[in-house]
C-alpha positions in Angstrom: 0.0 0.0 0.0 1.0 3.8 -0.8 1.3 6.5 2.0 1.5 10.1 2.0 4.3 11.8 0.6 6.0 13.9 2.9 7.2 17.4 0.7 9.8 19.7 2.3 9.5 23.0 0.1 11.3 23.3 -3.0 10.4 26.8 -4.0 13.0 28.9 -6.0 15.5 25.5 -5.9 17.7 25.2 -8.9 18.1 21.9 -10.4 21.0 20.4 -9.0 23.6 17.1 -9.8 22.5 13.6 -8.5 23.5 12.9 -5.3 23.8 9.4 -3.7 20.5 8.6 -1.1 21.9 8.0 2.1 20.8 6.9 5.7 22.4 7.4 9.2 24.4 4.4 10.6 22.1 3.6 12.8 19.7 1.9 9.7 21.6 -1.2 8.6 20.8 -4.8 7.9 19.7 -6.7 11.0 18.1 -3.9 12.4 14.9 -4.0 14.3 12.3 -1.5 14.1 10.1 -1.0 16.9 6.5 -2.6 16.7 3.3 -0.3 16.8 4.7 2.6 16.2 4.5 5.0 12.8 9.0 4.1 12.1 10.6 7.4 10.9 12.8 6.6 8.5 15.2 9.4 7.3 18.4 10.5 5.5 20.1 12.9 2.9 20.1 13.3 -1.0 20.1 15.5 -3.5 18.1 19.0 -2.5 14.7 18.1 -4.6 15.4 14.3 -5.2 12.4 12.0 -5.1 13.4 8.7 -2.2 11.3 6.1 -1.8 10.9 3.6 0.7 9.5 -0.1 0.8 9.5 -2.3 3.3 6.9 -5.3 4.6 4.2 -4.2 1.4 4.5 -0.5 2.5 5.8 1.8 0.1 6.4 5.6 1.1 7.7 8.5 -0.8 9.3 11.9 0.1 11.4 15.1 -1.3 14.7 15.9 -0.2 14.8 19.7 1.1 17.1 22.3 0.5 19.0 21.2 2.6 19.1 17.6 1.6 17.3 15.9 4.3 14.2 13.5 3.8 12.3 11.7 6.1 9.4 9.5 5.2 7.4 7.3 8.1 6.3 3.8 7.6 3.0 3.2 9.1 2.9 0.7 12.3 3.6 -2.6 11.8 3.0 -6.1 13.7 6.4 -8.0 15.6 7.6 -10.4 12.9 10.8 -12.5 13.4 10.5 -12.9 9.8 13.7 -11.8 7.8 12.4 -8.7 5.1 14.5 -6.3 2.9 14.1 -2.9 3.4 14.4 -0.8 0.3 15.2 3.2 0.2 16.1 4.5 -3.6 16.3 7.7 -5.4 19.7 8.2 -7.8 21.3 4.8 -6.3 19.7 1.7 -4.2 20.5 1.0 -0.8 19.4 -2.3 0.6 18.9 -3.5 4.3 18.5 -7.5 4.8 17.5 -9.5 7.7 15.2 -6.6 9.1 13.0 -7.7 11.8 9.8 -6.0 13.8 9.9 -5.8 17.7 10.7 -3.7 20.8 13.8 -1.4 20.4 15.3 0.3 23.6 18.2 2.8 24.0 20.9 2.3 26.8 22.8 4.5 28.3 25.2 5.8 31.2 28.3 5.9 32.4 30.9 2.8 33.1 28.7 0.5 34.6 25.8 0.7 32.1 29.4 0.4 29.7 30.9 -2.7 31.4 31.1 -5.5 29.6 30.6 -9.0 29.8 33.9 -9.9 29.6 37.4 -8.0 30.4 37.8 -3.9 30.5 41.2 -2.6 31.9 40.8 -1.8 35.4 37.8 -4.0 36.0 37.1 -7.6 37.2 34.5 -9.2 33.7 31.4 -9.6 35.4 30.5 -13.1 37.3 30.7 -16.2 35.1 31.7 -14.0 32.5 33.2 -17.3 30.3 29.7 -18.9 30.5 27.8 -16.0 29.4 29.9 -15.2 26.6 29.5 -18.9 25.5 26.0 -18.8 25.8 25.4 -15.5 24.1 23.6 -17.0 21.0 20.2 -15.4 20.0 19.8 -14.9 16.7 16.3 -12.6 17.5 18.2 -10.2 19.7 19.9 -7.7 18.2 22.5 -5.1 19.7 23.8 -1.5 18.1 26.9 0.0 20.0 27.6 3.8 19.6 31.3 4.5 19.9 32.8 6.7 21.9 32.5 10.4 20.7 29.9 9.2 17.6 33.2 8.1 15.4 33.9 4.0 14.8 37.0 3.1 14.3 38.3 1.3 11.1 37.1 -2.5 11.3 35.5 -2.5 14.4 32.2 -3.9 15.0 30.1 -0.5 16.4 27.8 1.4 14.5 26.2 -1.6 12.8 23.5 -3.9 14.0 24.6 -7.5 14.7 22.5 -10.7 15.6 23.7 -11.5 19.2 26.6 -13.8 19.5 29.0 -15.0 21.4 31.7 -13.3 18.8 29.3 -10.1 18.7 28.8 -9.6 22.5 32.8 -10.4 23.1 34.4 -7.8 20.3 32.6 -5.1 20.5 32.2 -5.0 24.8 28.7 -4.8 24.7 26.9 -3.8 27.7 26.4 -6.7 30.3 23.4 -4.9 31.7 21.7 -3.6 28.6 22.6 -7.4 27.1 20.7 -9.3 30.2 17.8 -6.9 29.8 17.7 -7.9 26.6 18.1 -11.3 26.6 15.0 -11.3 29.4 12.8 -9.3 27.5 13.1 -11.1 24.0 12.5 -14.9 26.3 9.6 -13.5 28.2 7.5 -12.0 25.0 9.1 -14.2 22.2 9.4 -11.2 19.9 12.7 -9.5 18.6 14.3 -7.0 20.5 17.2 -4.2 19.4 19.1 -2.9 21.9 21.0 0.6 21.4 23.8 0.9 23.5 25.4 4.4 23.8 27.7 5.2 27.2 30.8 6.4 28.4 33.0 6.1 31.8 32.9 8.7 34.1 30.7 11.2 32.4 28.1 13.3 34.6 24.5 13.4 33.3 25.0 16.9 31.8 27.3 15.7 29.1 24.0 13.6 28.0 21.0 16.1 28.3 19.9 18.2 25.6 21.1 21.9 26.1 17.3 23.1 26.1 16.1 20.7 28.5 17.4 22.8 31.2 14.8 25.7 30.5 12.2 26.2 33.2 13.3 23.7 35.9 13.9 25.6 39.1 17.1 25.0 40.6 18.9 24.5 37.7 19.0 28.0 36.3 22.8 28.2 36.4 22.6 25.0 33.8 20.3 26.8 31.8 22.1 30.0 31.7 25.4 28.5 30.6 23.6 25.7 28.0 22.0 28.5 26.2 25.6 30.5 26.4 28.5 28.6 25.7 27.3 25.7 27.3 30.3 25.4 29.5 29.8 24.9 32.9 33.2 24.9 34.8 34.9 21.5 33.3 32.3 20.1 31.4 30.2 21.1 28.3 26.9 20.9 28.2 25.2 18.3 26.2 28.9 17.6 25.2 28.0 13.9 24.4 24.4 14.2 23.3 25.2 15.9 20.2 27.7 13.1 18.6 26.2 9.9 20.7 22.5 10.5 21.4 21.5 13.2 18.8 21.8 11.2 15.6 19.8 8.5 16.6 17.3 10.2 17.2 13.9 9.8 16.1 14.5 6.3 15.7 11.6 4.7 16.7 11.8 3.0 20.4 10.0 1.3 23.3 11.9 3.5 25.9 15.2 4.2 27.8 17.4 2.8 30.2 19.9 4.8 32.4 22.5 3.5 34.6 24.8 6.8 35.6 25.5 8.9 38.8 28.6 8.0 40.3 30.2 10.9 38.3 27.7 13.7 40.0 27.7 11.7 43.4 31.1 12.8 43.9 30.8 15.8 42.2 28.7 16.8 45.2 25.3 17.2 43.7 22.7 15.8 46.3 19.5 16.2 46.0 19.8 18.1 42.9 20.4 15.2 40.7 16.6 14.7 40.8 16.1 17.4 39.3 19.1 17.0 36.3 17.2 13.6 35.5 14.2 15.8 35.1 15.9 17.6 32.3 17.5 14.5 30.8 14.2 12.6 30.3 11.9 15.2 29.4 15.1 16.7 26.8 15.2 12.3 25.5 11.3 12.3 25.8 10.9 15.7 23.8 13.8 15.4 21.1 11.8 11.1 20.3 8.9 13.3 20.4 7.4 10.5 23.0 6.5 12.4 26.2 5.1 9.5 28.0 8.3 7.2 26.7 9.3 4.2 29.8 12.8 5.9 31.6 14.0 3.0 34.1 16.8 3.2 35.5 19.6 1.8 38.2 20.3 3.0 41.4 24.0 2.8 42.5 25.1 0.3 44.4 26.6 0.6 47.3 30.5 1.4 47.1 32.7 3.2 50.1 33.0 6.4 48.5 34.1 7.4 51.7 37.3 5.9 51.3 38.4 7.7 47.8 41.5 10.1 48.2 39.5 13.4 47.0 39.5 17.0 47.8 36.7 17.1 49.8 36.3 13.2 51.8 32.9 12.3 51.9 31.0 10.6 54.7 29.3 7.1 55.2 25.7 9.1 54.4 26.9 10.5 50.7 25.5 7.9 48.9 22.2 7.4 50.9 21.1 11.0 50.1 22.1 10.4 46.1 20.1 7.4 46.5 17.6 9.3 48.0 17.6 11.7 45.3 17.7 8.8 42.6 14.3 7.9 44.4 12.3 11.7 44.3 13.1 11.2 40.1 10.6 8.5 40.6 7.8 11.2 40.5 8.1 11.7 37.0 5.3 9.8 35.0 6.5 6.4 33.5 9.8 6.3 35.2 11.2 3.0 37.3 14.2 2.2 39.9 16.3 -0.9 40.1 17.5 -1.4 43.3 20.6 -3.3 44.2 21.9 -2.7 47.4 21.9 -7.1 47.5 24.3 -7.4 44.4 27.7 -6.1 45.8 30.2 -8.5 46.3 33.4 -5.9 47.2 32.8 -2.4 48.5 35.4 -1.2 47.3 34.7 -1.8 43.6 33.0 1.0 42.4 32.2 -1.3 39.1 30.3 -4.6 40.7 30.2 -7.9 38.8 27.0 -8.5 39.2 25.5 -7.5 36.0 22.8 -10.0 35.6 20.7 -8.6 38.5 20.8 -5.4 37.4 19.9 -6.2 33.9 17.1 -8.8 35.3 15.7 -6.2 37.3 15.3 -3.6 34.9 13.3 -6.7 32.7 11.1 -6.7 35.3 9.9 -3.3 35.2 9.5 -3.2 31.9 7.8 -6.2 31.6 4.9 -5.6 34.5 4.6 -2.0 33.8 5.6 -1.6 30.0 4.5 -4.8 28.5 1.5 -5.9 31.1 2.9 -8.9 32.0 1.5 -10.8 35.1 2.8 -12.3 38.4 6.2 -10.4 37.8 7.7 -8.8 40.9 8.9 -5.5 39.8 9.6 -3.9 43.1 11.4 -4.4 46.3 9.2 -3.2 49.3 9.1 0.7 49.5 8.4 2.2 52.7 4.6 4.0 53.4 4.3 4.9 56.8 5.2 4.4 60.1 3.2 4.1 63.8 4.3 4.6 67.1 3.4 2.2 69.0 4.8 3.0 73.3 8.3 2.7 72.5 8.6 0.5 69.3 7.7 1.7 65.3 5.3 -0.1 63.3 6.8 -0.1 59.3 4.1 -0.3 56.7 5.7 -1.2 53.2 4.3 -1.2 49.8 5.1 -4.1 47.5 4.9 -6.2 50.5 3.4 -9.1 49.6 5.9 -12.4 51.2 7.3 -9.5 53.6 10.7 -11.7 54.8 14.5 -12.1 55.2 16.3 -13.5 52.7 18.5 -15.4 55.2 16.1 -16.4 57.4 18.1 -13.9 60.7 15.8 -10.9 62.2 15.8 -7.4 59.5 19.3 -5.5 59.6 20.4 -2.5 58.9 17.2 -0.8 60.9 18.9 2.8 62.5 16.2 4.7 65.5 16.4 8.0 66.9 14.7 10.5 69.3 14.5 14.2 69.8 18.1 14.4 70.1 18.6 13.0 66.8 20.9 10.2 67.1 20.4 7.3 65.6 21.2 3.8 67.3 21.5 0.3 65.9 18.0 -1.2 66.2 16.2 -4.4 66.5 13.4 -5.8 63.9 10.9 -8.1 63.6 8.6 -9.2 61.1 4.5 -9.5 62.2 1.2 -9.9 60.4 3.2 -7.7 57.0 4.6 -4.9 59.1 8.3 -4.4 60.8 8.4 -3.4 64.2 11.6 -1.5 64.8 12.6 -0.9 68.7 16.4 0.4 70.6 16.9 0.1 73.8 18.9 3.3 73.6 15.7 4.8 72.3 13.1 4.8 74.9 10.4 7.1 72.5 11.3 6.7 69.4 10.7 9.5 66.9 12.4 8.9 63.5 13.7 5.4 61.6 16.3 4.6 59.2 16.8 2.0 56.6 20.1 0.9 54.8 21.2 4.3 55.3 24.8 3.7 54.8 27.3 3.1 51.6 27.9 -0.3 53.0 23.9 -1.3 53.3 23.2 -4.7 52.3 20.0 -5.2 53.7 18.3 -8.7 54.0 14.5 -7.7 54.1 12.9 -8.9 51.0 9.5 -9.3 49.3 7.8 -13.0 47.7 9.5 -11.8 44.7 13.0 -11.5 46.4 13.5 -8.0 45.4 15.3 -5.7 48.5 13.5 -3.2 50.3 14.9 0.2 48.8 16.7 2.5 51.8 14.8 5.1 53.1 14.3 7.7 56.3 11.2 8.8 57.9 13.3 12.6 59.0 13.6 15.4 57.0 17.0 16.4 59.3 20.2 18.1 57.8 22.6 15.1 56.8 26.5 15.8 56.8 27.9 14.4 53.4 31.1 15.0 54.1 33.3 14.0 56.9 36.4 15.9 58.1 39.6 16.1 55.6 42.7 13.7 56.8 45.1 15.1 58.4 
């Protein structure tokens, strides 16, 4: 069937040499295109040159503008594991093969969304790394890396789509968590799934965001001031790696986004304002996909003794519990999701954990129970509701409760109490008809609780579904992030 041809104006243009049809790297054979959605498809010619595009029985047209873009959109189609050819000509011919129909999602991060399955320099390859690789055979997922800076190198492997493989996963160091989210997501619905990886080590959330998306979000007026200047803000530029790495693959049509960054702006002291910056980021993603209400789910950092790293300003054990904290107000943005993994951490001292299979599980789930409507998936840890005092214990009421236990079977840890002088003491717990009842013997009236609120938490409560409880506080008192410098 024929669709509406898209014109750009033409008015005034002078006829001008043929020009090859071309598309952006990120359209190649063995790509998938996302299911029920209208799939932009877009590229450069000759300024007034006639491209047409067929794919699946669909055939649509469109005019290259002055400038020589075109951009013509295929109307939604069904998931189809089915191999088809997808045609765009004008001058020349270029062909796609092995194109397949499913759920497409974009990755990105910093070095632990980046971590590989296998070996990077400085880090440990995640756990059973051998195995994984081995087993990394499925023809129906498919994975697209983005090099660093936008720019491939000669013979490597990014910039292409590849049929996951063993050989694929291994060369190019695709991401270990954005590879086990896949790998769940394509089992669970049995359709194909593309995976568009695009991160970078130690890079703070700024360098990703769109310069505009700063505009109109109080607090971050200093941001917005510099983005719409020179976009420098002391060391780093502003939207510095959205232009080359998230900019041109954009508006390829997607299910949603996964994030897995913060380290960076945890020690580059930013609190609670990082809820704020993710505000920017996923309404600047949302707005630039032109899909407002677009799934964001992403990780929040695992627990690591930042208070041990040799910088300027040491911080304390209560650093990272306030950035998770922060992670947790994003939450209040429609269609976004958490991964919690305080339970994966193996070596607190590795600020790049091995453990990428939970992570890349637990980001499945959400975006299988709350994206894709499956049933009798656990998406969430319990999350804290309310509290009684009852004389001098503290009833806990928890959401996603449902199974309400330890995972080793001893009493709930990591339980902190406090009165009106503020101090918190180690506490007891017990678990009774869904609630935990929290009582000190230092604390004769309780007033306020806390709950793996430490960088070393690795708390045992758990739900039916095995998820952790996520950290939390019932006080809204000042918290010291840093601790006093060395002598």
């Amino acid at each position: 069937m024929k669709h509406t041809v898209i014109f750009l104006s033409l008015a005034g243009w002078p006829f001008l040499a043929r020009a090859e049809v071309k598309c952006p790297p990120v359209f190649g054979s063995h790509m998938v295109l996302q299911r029920d959605q209208t799939i932009p498809i877009w590229g450069t010619a000759n300024a007034g040159e006639k491209v047409t595009v067929k794919f699946a029985g669909n055939e649509s047209h469109s005019i290259a503008g002055s400038d020589g873009k075109w951009q013509v959109k295929l109307p939604p189609l069904a998931a189809s594991s089915a191999p088809r050819v997808l045609l765009v000509s004008g001058t020349n011919e270029i062909r796609f093969d092995d194109v397949l129909v499913g759920e497409v999602w974009l990755c990105s991060g910093q070095s632990n969304m980046e971590k590989p399955l296998g070996e990077r320099k400085g880090q440990r390859p995640t756990d059973n790394a051998e195995k994984e690789i081995r087993e990394a055979n499925h023809p129906n997922l498919r994975v697209f890396q983005m090099p660093r800076g936008g720019r491939a190198q000669e013979n490597d492997l990014t910039m292409r789509w590849h049929p996951c493989s063993s050989e694929v996963v291994n060369q190019m160091s695709f991401s270990a968590a954005a590879y086990f989210f896949g790998r769940e997501v394509q089992a669970k619905l049995d359709v194909p799934v593309g995976l568009i990886h695009s991160s970078v080590g130690g890079t703070r959330i700024e360098l990703w965001t769109p310069p505009e998306a700063y505009q109109g979000i109080a607090g971050l007026e200093d941001i917005a001031k510099a983005a719409a200047g020179d976009r420098k803000l002391g060391d780093v530029r502003i939207g510095g790696l959205y232009d080359p790495m998230i900019k041109p693959l954009a508006p390829y049509a997607l299910r949603g986004f996964l994030w897995y960054q913060g380290e960076s702006n945890l020690m580059a002291n930013d609190g609670m304002i990082y809820a704020d910056k993710m505000r920017a980021l996923i309404s600047g993603w949302r707005s630039v996909w032109k899909l407002p209400e677009a799934p964001f789910y992403y990780v929040q950092l695992a627990p690591h003794t930042y208070s041990a790293r040799k910088i300027p300003k040491p911080y304390s054990a209560e650093a990272l519990p306030m950035f998770w904290e922060a992670q947790a107000k994003a939450l209040s943005i429609p269609n976004t999701g958490m991964a919690v993994i305080t339970d994966t951490v193996a070596q607190l001292g590795d600020i790049h954990p091995t453990n990428k299979k939970d992570v890349g599980d637990r980001l499945a789930r959400i975006a299988l129970a709350r994206t894709y409507g499956v049933k009798d998936v656990v998406d969430s840890g319990p999350v804290f509701k309310e509290m009684r005092v009852q004389g001098d214990k503290v009833a806990l009421k928890f959401d996603h409760a449902g199974g309400l236990r330890t995972k080793d079977r001893q009493p709930p840890g990591e339980f902190t109490l406090a009165g009106d002088d503020r101090v918190f003491h180690p506490a007891e717990a017990t678990i009774r008809s869904g609630y935990v009842f929290v009582s000190s013997k230092k604390v004769p009236k309780p007033v306020a609780v806390r709950f793996a609120w430490n960088e070393r938490a690795n708390p045992n409560l758990v739900n039916a579904g095995g998820l952790p409880a996520r950290s939390f506080r019932t006080d809204d008192w000042p918290v010291n992030i840093h601790r006093p410098a060395d002598p």
